[in-house]
C-alpha positions, 0 to 999 in steps of 0.5 A: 564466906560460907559454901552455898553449894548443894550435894550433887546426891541431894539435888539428884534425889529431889529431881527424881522425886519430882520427875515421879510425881509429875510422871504419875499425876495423869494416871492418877486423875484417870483414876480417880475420873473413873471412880467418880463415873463408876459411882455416878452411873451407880447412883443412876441406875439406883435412882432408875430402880427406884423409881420403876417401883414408884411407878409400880406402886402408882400404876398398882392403884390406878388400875385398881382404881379403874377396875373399881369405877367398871365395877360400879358401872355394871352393878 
């Protein structure tokens, strides 16, 4: 019959590599948490800039618009 047993050193090895990795994980996921809410609070604040502008723009001729139908009604 064979020898099943495994080398002390390896079992070792293979318990330290997975105490790491399980270790780790939860410092990783805040991380990557981070990175998303970093990013989407980016996007946010693009989107609100972008549409301030809009808003600019729009309320640009809406009051030329407004000045014009006054003018027409004094001349």
């Amino acid at each position: 019959m064979s020898d099943d047993t495994v080398n002390s050193q390896i079992t070792d090895a293979v318990t330290q590599t997975n105490v790491k990795v399980v270790a780790e994980s939860p410092s990783q996921a805040i991380a990557s948490l981070y990175q998303v809410v970093s990013h989407a609070t980016g996007l946010a604040v693009q989107n609100a800039t972008q549409n301030q502008q809009a808003m600019n723009q729009i309320s640009t001729a809406v009051v030329s618009k407004g000045v014009q139908q006054i003018m027409d009604i004094k001349g």
